[in-house]
C-alpha positions as CSV (number, residue, x, y, z in Angstrom):
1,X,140.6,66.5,-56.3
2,X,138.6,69.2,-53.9
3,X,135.9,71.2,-54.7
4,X,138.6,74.4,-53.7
5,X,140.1,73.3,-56.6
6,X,137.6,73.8,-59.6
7,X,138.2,76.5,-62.2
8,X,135.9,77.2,-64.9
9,X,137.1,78.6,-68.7
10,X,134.2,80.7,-70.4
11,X,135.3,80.5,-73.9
12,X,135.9,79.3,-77.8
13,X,137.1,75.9,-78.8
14,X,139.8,75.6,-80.1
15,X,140.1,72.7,-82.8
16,X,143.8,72.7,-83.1
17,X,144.2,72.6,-79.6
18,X,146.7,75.1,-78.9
19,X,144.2,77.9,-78.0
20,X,140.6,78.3,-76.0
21,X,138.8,75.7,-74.1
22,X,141.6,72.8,-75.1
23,X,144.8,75.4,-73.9
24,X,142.4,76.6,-71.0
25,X,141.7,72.8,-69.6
26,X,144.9,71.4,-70.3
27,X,146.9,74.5,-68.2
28,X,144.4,73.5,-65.1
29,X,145.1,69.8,-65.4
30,X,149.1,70.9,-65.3
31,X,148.9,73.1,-62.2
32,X,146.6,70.0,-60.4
33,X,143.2,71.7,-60.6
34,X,140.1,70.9,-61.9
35,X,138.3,72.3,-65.2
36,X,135.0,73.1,-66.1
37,X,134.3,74.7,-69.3
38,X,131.4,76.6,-70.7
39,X,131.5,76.8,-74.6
40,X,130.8,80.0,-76.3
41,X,131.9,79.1,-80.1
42,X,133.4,76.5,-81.9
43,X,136.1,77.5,-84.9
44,X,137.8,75.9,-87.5
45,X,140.9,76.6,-86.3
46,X,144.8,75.0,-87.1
47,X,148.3,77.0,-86.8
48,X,147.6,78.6,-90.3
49,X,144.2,80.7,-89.1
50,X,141.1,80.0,-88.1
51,X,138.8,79.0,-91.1
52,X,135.1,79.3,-89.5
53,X,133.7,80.6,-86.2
54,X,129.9,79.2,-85.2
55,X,128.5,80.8,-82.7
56,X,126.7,78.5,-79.6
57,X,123.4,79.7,-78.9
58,X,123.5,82.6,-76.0
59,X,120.8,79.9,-73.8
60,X,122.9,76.9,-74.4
61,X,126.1,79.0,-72.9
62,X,123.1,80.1,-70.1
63,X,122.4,76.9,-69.5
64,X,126.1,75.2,-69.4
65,X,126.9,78.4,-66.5
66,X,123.8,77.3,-64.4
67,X,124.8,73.7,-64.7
68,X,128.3,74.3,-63.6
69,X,127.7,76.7,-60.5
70,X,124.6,74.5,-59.5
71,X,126.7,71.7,-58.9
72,X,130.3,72.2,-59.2
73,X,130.5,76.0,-58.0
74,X,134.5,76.8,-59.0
75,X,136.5,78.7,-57.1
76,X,137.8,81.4,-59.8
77,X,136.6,81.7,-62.9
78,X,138.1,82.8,-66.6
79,X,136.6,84.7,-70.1
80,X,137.9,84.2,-73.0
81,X,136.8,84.3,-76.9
82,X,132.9,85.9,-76.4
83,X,132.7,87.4,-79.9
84,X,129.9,89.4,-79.9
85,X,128.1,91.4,-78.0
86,X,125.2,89.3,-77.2
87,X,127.5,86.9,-75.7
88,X,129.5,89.5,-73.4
89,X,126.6,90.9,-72.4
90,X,124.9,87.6,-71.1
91,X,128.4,86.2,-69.6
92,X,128.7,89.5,-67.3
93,X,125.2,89.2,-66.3
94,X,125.0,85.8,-65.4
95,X,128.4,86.4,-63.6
96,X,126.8,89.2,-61.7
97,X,124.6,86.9,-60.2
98,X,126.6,83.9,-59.6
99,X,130.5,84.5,-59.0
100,X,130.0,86.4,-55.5
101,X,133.1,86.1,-54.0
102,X,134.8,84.3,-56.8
103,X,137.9,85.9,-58.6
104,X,136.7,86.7,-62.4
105,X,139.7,86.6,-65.0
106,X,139.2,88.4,-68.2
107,X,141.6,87.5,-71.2
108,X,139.8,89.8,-73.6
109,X,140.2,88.0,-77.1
110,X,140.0,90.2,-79.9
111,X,142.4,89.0,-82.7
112,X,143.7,85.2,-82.9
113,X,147.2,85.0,-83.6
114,X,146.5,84.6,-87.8
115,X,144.6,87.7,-88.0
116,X,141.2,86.6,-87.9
117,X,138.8,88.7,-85.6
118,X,137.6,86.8,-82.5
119,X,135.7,89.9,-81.5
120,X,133.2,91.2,-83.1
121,X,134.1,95.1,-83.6
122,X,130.4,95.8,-82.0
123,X,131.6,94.0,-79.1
124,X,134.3,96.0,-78.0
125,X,131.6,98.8,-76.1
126,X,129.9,95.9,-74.6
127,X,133.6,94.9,-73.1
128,X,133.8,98.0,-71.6
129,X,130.7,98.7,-70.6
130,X,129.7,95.0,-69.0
131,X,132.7,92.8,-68.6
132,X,135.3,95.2,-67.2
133,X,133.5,96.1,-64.1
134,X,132.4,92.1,-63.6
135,X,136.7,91.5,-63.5
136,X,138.7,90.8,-60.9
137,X,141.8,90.5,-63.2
138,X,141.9,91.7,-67.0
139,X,144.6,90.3,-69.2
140,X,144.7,92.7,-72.1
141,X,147.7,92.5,-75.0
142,X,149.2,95.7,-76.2
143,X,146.8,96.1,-79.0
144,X,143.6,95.2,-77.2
145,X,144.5,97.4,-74.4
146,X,144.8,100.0,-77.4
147,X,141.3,98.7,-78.4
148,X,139.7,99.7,-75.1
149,X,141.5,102.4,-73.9
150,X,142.0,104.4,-77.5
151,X,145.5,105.6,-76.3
152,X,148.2,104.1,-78.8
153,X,150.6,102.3,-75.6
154,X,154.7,102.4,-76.9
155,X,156.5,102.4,-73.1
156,X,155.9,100.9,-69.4
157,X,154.7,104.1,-68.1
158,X,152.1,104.3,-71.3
159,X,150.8,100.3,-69.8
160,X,150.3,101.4,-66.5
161,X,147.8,104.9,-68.2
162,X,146.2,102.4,-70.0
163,X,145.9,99.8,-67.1
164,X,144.3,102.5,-64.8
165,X,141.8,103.6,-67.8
166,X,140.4,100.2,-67.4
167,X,140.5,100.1,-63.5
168,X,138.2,103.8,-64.0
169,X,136.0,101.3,-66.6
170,X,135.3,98.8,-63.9
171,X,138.3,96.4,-63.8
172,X,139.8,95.7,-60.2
173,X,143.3,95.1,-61.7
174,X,144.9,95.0,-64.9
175,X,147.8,92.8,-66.3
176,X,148.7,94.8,-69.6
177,X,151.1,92.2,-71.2
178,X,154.2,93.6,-73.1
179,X,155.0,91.1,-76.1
180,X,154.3,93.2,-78.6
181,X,156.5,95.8,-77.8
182,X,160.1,95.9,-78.9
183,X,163.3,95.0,-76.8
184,X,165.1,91.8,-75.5
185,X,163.0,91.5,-72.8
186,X,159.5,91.0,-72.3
187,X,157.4,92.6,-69.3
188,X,154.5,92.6,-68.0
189,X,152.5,95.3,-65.7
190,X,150.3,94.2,-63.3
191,X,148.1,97.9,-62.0
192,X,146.4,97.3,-58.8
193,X,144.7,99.5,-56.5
194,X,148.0,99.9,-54.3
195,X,150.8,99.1,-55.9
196,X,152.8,98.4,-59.6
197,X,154.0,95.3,-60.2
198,X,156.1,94.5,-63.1
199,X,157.0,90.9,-64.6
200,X,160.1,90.7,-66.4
201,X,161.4,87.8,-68.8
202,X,163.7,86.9,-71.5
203,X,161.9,87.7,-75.0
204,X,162.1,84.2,-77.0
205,X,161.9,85.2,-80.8
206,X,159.9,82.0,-82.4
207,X,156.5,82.3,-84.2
208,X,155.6,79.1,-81.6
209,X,153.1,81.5,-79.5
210,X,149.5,80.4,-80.9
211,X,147.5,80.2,-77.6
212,X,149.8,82.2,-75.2
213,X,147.2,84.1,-74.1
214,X,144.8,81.8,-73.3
215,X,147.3,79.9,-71.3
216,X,148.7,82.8,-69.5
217,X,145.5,83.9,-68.0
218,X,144.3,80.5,-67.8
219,X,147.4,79.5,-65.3
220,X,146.4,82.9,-63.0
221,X,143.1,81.2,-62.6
222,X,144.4,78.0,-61.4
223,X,146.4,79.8,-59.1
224,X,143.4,82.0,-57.9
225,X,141.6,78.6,-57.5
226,X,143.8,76.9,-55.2
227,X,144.5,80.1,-53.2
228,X,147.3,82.2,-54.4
229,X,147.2,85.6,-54.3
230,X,147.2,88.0,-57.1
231,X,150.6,88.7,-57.8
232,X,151.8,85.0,-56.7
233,X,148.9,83.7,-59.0
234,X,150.6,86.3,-62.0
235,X,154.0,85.2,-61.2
236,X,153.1,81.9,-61.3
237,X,150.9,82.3,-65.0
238,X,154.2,84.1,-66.0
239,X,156.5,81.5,-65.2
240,X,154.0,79.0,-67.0
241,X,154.0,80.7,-70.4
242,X,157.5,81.4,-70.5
243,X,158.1,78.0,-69.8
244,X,155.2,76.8,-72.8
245,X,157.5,79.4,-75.0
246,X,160.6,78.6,-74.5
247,X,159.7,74.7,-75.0
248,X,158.0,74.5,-78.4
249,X,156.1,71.6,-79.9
250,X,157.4,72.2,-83.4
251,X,154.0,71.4,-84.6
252,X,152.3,72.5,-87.4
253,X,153.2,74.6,-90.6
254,X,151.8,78.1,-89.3
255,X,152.3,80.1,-85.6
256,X,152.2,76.9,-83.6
257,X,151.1,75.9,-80.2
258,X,153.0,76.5,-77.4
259,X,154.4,73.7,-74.9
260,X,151.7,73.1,-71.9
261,X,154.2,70.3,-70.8
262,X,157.2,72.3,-69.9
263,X,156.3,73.8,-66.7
264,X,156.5,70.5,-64.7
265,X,159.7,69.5,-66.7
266,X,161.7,72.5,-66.5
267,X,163.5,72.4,-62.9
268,X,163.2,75.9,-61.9
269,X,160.2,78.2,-64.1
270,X,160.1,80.9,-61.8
271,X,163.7,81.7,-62.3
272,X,163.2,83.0,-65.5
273,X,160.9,85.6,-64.4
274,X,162.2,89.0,-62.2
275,X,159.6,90.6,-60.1
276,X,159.9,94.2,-59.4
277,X,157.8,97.5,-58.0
278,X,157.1,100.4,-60.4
């Protein structure tokens, strides 16, 4: 393993493993790269909700950034569960000054998949106003793309509005991910500063999702790490949770953890997904 192939995950743990740190580290190790991890918070957490969230102090997540870039400087980096404001604002100015160069991926966690906020609602301004413009890539949901934007988002050309709202807050480029909206098939619109690019798969109806977002911007990172480009890196992340859908676990008595196996088993992942210009 090569130092151009470290990633680091900024985010919550995860203690049912299907989400945060655990999905982030275990989608590296499947697409050969490396993981670092910096731990924000640690929750009580299984596929029926997450019981408790305790917050890491904001200089032990200072300190567990400096260690990593001291010594095992990664070559793209992810964000996920911050929580509150504090924490987003410390994250974005530590990345300022450290990630030069590096791609930044922002999966901005708001709402785990139970209901329980993983945002505070205080930290939604400090989003905006410090994390956007430190991303490279931000992966927002329909509803947290709602959340940042305050447009209500029911149709493609309504993702792409709210994907170049959050370029004019600061973000490079902005995947607005489509699962929450209605229809057989589930796309994806990836706003950059040239060009439209939308994602299209099959949409899987199963209540096996818990995670999908962490996994989804986690795989882009891996592919940012070991030198894919943006949309390849996308693609790829696509292909990856589609795969971790359509391949469910089964475990668990609640919305249950998708499959982080299935990409290298299924002989083909980046047929189910059809690229496409807007």
């Amino acid at each position: 393993m090569t130092e151009n192939k470290i990633a680091l995950t900024i985010a919550g743990s995860d203690s049912g493993g299907g989400a945060g740190i655990q999905a982030d580290l275990k989608t590296f190790q499947e697409l050969k790269t490396f993981g670092t991890s910096v731990l924000t918070a640690v929750t009580a957490q299984n596929t029926l909700g997450v019981q408790g969230v305790y917050e890491v102090p904001t200089e032990g997540i200072r300190q567990q950034l400096q260690s990593i870039f001291a010594d095992l400087r990664p070559r793209a980096v992810k964000t996920g569960m911050l929580f509150s404001a504090e924490v987003v604002e410390l994250v974005s100015n530590e990345l300022r000054t450290l990630v030069e160069g590096v791609p930044v991926v922002c999966d901005p966690v708001m709402i785990a998949k139970g209901g329980a906020a993983l945002l505070q609602e205080t930290a939604q301004n400090a989003v905006r106003e410090f994390l956007l413009p430190v991303c490279t890539l931000v992966t927002p949901n329909i509803p947290e793309a709602e959340a940042l934007t305050g447009m209500t988002i029911t149709s493609l050309a309504e993702m792409v509005e709210a994907g170049k709202i959050m370029q004019e807050l600061g973000a490079k480029n902005v995947l607005v991910k489509g699962g929450h909206m209605e229809g057989a098939h589930a796309i994806d619109v990836l706003v950059m500063a040239d060009k439209v690019v939308l994602f299209e798969s099959e949409r899987i109806d199963t209540v096996e999702t818990h995670g999908t977002g962490c996994t989804y911007s986690a795989a882009i990172t891996a592919g940012l790490a070991q030198g894919l480009s943006l949309v390849d890196a996308v693609h790829q992340g696509k292909a990856f949770v589609q795969a971790a859908i359509a391949h469910s676990l089964h475990l668990g008595r609640g919305h249950g953890p998708t499959n982080h196996f299935a990409f290298q088993q299924v002989k083909d992942p980046f047929a189910a997904i059809e690229m496409s210009e807007w």
